[in-house]
C-alpha positions as CSV (number, residue, x, y, z in Angstrom):
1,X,-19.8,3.4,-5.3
2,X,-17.7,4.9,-2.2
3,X,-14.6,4.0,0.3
4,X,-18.0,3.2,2.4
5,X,-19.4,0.5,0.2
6,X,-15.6,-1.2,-0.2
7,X,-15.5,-1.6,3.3
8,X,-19.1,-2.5,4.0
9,X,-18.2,-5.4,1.9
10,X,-14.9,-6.1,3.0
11,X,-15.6,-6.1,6.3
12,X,-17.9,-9.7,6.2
13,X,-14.2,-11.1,5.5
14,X,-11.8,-9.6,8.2
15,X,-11.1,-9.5,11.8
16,X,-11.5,-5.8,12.3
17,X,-9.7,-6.3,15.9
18,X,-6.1,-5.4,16.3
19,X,-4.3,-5.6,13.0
20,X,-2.1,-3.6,11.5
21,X,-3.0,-0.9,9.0
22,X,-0.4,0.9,6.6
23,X,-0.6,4.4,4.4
24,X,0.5,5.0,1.5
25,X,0.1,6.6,-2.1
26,X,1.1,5.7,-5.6
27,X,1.2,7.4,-8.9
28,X,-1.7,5.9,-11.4
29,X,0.6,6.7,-15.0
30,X,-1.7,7.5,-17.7
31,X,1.4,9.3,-19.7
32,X,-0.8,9.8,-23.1
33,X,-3.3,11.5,-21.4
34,X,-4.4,15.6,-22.1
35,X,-4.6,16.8,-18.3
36,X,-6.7,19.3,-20.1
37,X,-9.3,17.1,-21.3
38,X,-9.2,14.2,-18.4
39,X,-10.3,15.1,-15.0
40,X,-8.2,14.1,-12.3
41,X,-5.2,13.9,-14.5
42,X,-2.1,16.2,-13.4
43,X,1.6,16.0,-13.2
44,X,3.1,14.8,-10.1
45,X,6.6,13.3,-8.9
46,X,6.5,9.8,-9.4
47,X,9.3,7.7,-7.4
48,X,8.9,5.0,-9.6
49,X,10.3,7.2,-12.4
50,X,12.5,9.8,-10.3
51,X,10.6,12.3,-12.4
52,X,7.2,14.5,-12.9
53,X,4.6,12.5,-15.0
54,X,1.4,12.7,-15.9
55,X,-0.9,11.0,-13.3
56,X,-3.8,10.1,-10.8
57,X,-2.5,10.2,-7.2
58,X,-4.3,7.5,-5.0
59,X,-4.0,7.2,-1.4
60,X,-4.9,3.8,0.3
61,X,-5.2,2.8,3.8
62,X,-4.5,-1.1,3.5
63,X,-5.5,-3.1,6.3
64,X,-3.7,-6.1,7.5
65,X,-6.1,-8.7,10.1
66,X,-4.4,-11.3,12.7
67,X,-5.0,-14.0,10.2
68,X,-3.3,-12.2,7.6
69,X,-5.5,-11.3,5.0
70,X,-4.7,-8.2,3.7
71,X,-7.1,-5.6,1.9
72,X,-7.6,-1.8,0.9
73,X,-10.4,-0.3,3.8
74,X,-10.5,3.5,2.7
75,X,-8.9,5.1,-0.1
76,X,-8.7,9.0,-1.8
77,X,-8.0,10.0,-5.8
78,X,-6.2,13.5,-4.9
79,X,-8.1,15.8,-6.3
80,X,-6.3,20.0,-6.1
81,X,-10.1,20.8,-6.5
82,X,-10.5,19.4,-2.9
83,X,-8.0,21.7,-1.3
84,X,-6.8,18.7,0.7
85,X,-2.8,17.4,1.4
86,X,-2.2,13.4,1.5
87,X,-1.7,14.1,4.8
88,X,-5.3,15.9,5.4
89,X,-6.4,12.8,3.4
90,X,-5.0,10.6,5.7
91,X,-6.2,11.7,8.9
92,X,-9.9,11.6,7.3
93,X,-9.6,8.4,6.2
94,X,-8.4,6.9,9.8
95,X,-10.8,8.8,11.5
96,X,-13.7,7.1,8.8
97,X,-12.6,3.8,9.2
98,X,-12.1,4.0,13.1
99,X,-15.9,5.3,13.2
100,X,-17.2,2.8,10.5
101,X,-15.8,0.0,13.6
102,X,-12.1,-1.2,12.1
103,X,-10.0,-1.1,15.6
104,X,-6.9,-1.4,14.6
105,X,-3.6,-1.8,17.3
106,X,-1.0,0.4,14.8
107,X,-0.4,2.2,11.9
108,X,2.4,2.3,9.2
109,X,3.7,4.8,7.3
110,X,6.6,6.0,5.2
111,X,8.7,9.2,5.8
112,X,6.1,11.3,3.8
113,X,3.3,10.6,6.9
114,X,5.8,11.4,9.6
115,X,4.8,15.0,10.2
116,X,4.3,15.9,13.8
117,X,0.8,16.4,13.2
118,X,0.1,12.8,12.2
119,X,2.4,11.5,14.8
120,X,0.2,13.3,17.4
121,X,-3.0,12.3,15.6
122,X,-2.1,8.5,15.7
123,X,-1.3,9.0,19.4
124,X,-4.7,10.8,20.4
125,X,-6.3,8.2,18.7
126,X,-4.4,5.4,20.3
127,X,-2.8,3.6,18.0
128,X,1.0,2.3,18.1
129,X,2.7,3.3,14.8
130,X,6.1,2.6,12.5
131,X,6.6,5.3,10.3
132,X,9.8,6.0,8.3
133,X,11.8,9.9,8.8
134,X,13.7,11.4,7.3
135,X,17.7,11.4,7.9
136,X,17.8,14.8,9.4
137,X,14.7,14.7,11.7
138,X,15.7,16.1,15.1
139,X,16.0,13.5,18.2
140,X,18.0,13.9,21.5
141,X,19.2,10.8,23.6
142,X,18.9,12.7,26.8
143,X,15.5,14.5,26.1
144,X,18.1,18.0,25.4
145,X,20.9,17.7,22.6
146,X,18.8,17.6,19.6
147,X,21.1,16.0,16.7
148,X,19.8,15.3,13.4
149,X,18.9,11.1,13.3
150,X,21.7,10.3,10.8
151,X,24.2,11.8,13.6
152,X,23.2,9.5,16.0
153,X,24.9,5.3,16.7
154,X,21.7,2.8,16.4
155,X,22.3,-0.3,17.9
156,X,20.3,-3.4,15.6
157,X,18.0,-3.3,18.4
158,X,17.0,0.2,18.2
159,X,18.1,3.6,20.0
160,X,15.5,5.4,22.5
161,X,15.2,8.9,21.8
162,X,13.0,12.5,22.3
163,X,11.6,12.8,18.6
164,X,11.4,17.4,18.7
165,X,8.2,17.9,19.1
166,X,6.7,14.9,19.8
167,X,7.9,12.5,23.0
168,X,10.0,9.3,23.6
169,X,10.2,6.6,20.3
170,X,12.1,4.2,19.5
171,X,14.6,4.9,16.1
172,X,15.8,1.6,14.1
173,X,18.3,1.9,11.2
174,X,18.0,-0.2,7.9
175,X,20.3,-0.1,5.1
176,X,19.2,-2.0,1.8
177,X,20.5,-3.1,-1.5
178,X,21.7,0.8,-2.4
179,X,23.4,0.9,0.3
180,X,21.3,3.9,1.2
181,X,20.5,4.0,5.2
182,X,16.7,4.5,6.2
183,X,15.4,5.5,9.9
184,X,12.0,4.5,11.4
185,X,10.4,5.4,14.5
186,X,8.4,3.0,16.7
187,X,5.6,4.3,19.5
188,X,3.6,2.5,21.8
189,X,2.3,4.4,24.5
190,X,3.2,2.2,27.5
191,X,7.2,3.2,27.9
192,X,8.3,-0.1,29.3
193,X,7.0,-2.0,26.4
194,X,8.5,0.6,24.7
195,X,12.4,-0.1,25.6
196,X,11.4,-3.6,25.0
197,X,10.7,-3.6,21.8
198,X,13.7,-5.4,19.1
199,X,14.3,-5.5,15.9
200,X,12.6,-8.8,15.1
201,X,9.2,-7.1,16.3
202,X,10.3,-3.5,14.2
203,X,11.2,-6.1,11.3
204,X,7.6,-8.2,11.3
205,X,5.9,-4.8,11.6
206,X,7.8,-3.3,8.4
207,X,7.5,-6.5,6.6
208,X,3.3,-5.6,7.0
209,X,3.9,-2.7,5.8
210,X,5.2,-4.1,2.3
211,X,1.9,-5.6,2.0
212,X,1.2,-2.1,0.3
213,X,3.5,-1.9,-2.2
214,X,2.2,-5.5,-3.4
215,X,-1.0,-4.0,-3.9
216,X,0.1,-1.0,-5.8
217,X,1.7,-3.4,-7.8
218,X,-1.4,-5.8,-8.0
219,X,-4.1,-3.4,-8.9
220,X,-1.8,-2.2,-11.4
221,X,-0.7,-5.4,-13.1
222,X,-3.5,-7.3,-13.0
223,X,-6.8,-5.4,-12.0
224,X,-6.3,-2.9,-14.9
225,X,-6.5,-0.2,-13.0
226,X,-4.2,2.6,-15.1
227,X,-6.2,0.8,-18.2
228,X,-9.1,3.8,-18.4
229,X,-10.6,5.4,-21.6
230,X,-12.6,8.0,-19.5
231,X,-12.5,11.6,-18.4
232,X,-14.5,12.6,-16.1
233,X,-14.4,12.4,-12.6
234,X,-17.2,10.0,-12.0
235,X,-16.2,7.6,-14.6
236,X,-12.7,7.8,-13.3
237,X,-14.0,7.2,-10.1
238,X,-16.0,4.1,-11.1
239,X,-12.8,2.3,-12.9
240,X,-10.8,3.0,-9.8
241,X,-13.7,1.3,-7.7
242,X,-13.7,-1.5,-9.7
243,X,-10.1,-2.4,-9.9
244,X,-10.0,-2.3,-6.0
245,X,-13.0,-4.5,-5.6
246,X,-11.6,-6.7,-7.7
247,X,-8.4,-6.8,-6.0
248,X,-10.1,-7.7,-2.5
249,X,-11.7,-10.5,-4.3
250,X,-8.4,-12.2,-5.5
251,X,-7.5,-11.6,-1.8
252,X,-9.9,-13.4,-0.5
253,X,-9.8,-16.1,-3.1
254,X,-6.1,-17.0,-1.5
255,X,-7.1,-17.0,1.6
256,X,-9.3,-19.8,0.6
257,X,-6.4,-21.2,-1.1
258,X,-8.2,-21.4,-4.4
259,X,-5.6,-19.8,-5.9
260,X,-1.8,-19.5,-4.6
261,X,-1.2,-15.6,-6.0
262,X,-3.0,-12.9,-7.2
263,X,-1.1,-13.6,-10.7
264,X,-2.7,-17.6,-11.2
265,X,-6.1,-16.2,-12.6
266,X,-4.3,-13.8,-15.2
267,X,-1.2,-16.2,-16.0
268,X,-4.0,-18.9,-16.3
269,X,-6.2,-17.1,-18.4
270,X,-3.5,-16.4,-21.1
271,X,-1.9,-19.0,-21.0
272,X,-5.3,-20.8,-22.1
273,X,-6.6,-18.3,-24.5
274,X,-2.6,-18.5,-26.5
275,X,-3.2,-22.6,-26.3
276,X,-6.8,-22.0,-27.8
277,X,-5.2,-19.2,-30.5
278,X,-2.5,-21.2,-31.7
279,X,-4.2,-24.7,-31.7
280,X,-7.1,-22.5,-33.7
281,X,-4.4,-21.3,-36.5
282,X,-2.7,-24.7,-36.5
283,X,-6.2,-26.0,-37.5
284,X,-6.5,-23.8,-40.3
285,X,-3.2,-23.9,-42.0
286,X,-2.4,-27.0,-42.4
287,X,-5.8,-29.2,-41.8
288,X,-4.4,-31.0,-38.7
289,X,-6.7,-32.1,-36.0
290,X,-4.8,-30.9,-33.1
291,X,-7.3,-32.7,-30.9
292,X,-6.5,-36.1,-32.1
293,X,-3.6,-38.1,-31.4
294,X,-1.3,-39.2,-34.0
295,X,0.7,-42.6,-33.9
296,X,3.9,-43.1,-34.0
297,X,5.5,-46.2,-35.3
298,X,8.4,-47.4,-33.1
């Protein structure tokens, strides 16, 4: 059970045309765990926390179709055994996925995926891309004053600049509920489309790229995936593919509108087994036949 055999069955249920696909990694907390005794298991910075913890790191490329359906295509448990970066990871997995026939128009990232290496590697293989920076990456107006990005006014609908190192982009500036500003750079290789491109089209794009922090929060909250009482690699391996697999199937069961969220089956299936639990009890405490209905005078 590989990446391969996920998408081999994914793929029956997607456009693998021109969507959008999005990086990114998340912390898998198993904080009772002995990285000594479980495999995989080590400490790493969790954002979630804003602290080391004691972990499996996944990587996921999560692939987003015309129609919108949205599922997991490739995906990597960092293993220091490997001698692999996320970002080594990364480039593998797109080049696997663009061989195994997913065409995809662009990639998202966030700042972690914005080196200059992947930035070249999306455009040798390309692909359009949205990636967040960081707030002192280098970029010059005039292709010669290099100022760091935070220095630099942003109009709503985007700044054309020189990223060092790397060619023409388009910068956007966001600031959220913190109050904490965030940059993001936009590609496409054809300039003129380029200049053209505005903030509702940078705004649809990052909203995609959400999509991926839904399914961290999926496979976590109701596949079960941090919810492993293995320790070695393989087992590990097998629980992860699981969880996945099963997320991809509530996927495509609300595509077919058989369910509104991924959350109805779970919320469903407790709320039914507490009715059954305390209609069970009621029973056999005080004799009532819960299933019978009792009249009422008026």
């Amino acid at each position: 059970m590989s990446p391969k055999d996920l998408f081999d069955e994914v793929k029956l249920y997607i456009n693998l045309v021109g969507g959008t696909l999005s990086a990114d990694d998340t912390v898998i907390d198993k904080p009772h765990s002995d990285p000594k005794l479980t495999e995989l298991i080590a400490y790493i910075y969790s954002g979630r926390h804003h602290r080391i913890v004691k972990g499996i790191q996944l990587i996921t490329l999560y692939y987003t179709d015309l129609s919108g359906k949205s599922v997991p295509v490739n995906y990597r448990i960092y293993d220091k055994q490997d001698g692999q970066t996320k970002n080594d990871y990364l480039r593998e997995m797109i080049t696997e996925v663009l061989h195994w026939g997913l065409k995809p128009h662009a990639v998202t990232t966030d700042a972690w995926y914005s080196s200059k290496k992947n930035l070249k590697f999306f455009k040798n293989k390309e692909l359009e891309f949205l990636t967040g920076i960081a707030k002192n990456r280098l970029c010059s107006v005039d292709g010669k004053n290099f100022t760091q990005v935070q220095n630099l006014e942003i109009p709503d609908n985007g700044l054309i600049v020189h990223l060092r190192k790397f060619g023409q982009v388009k910068v956007f500036r966001r600031i959220f509920k913190n109050e904490i500003p965030r940059y993001y750079v936009m590609y496409v290789p054809n300039k003129d489309i380029l200049f053209l491109i505005s903030f509702v089209e940078f705004k649809k794009l990052h909203s995609i790229h959400w999509g991926i922090e839904c399914y961290h929060r999926a496979i976590k909250q109701v596949c079960g995936i941090e919810l492993f009482m293995v320790r070695t690699s393989e087992a590990i391996k097998t629980h992860f593919f699981s969880a996945i697999r099963a997320f991809t199937q509530l996927e495509l069961i609300r595509t077919q509108e058989l369910i509104e969220n991924w959350y109805e089956v779970q919320r469903n299936l407790s709320l039914q087994v507490a009715r059954d639990f305390i209609l069970e009890h009621l029973e056999q405490k005080i004799g009532l036949n819960t299933h019978s209905q009792i009249s009422v005078n008026a």
